[in-house]
N, C-alpha and C positions, 0 to 999 in steps of 0.2 A: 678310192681304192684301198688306202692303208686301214679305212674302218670296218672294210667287209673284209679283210685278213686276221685286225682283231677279232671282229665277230665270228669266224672262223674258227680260229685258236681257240676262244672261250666253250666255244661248243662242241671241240676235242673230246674222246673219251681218254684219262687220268688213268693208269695202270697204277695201284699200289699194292705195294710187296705186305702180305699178308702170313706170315708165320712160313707156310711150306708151297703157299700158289698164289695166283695173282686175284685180285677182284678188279674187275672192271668198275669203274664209277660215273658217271658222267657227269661234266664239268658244268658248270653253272656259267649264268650270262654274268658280268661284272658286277660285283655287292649279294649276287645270291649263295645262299647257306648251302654246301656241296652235303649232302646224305655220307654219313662215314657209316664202314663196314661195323658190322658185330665182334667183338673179341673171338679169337681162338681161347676155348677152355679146354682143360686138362679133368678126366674125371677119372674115376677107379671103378670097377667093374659093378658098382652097385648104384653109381652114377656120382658119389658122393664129388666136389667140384676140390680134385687138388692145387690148381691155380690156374694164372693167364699163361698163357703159349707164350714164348720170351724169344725163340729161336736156337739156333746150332749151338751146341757146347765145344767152346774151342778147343777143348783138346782131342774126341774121341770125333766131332768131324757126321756121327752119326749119332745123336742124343737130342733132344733137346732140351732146353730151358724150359722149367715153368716157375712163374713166378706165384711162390706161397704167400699168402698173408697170416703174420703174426703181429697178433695187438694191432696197431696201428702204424707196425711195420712192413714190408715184404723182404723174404729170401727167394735169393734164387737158385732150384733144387735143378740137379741133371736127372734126366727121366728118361725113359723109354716105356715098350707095351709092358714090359717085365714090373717096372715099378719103378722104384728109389733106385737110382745109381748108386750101390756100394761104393765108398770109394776105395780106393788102391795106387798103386805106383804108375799109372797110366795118368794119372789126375795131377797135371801140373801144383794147383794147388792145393792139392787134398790130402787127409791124412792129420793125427790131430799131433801137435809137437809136442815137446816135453824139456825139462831144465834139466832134466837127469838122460845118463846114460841108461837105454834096457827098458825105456818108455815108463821111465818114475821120475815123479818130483811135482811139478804141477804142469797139468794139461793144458793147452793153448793150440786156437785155432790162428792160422794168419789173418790178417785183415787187411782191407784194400780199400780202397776210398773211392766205392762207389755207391751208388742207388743202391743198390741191392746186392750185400753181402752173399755169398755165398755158402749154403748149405751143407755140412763135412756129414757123411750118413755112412755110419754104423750099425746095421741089424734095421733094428727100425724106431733107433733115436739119430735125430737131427742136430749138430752141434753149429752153433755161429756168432758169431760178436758183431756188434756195429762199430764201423767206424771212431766216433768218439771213445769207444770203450779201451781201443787200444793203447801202447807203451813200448817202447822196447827189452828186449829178454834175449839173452842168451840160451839159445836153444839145442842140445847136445844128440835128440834123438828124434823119432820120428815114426807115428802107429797109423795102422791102416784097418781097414774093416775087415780082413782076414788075418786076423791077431799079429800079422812080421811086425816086426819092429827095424828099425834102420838105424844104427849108430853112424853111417859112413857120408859125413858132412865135411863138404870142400868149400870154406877150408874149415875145422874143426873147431866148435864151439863158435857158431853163425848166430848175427845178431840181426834179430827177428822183430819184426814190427805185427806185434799178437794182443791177444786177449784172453781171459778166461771165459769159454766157451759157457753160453746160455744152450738149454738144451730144448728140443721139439720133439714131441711124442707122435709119432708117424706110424704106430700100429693101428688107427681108426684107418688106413686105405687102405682097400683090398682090390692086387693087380689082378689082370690085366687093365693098364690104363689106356686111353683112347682119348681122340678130341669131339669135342662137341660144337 
């Protein structure tokens, strides 16, 4: 009896969470190769491919992730139908810092020690460091993609684990973006 339960369970249909719904897959007998889905891609309204669908941007709840490839690396951009998520004060860690007060001295993006760094979008250039690239720096101010600047760090003059930002030319997409 306990083999026709396993042969049961194996011929289950497997729900996996796929970007924004579910795919059905069906499960394979024991040793066989289960069919994976197709990637969710991100394209721009000419089709051009801005990246993989990554999922939810944790701060804004309603964005997703796409994951861009640079060289032989990937960032991961906040998107919607509109385009590049500007960043601004809503973006836990967006916004590019600075050594000086009044957003002067030298620019620096935060860094995070993950896969895929994330994307600071200004206009329609892309700032981002990799991990390795990072240091610590005392950081006194703070600019966002609608020119404010932030001097008001608690507690003042915060020490920052940044980089100096490599940058990405993001005017070849043209929004409305959409998935494929």
């Amino acid at each position: 009896m306990r083999s026709s339960h396993f042969s049961l369970w194996t011929s289950v249909v497997v729900a996996v969470i796929i970007g924004l719904g579910f795919v059905a897959i069906p499960a394979g007998e024991a040793g066989q190769k289960v069919p994976q889905p197709a990637p969710l891609i991100v394209v721009d309204s000419l089709g051009k491919t801005v990246g993989l669908l990554g999922g939810l941007d944790d701060d804004t709840r309603i964005r997703e992730y796409a994951f861009v490839k640079v060289g032989d690396d990937y960032v991961r951009a906040i998107v919607d139908r509109a385009g590049f998520y500007q960043t601004d004060q809503s973006t836990t860690n967006g916004g590019l810092f600075f050594t000086e007060f009044n957003c002067l001295g030298i620019a620096l993006v935060q860094v995070w020690d993950t896969l895929a760094p994330m994307l600071i979008v200004h206009g329609t250039t892309g700032y981002y460091a990799l991990p390795g690239e990072a240091s610590t720096f005392t950081v006194k101010s703070r600019g966002f993609s609608n020119s404010s600047c932030w001097d008001n760090f608690d507690p003042p003059n915060t020490t920052f684990w940044g980089a100096a930002p490599r940058t990405l030319d993001l005017s070849g997409f043209t929004p409305p973006f959409s998935i494929k």
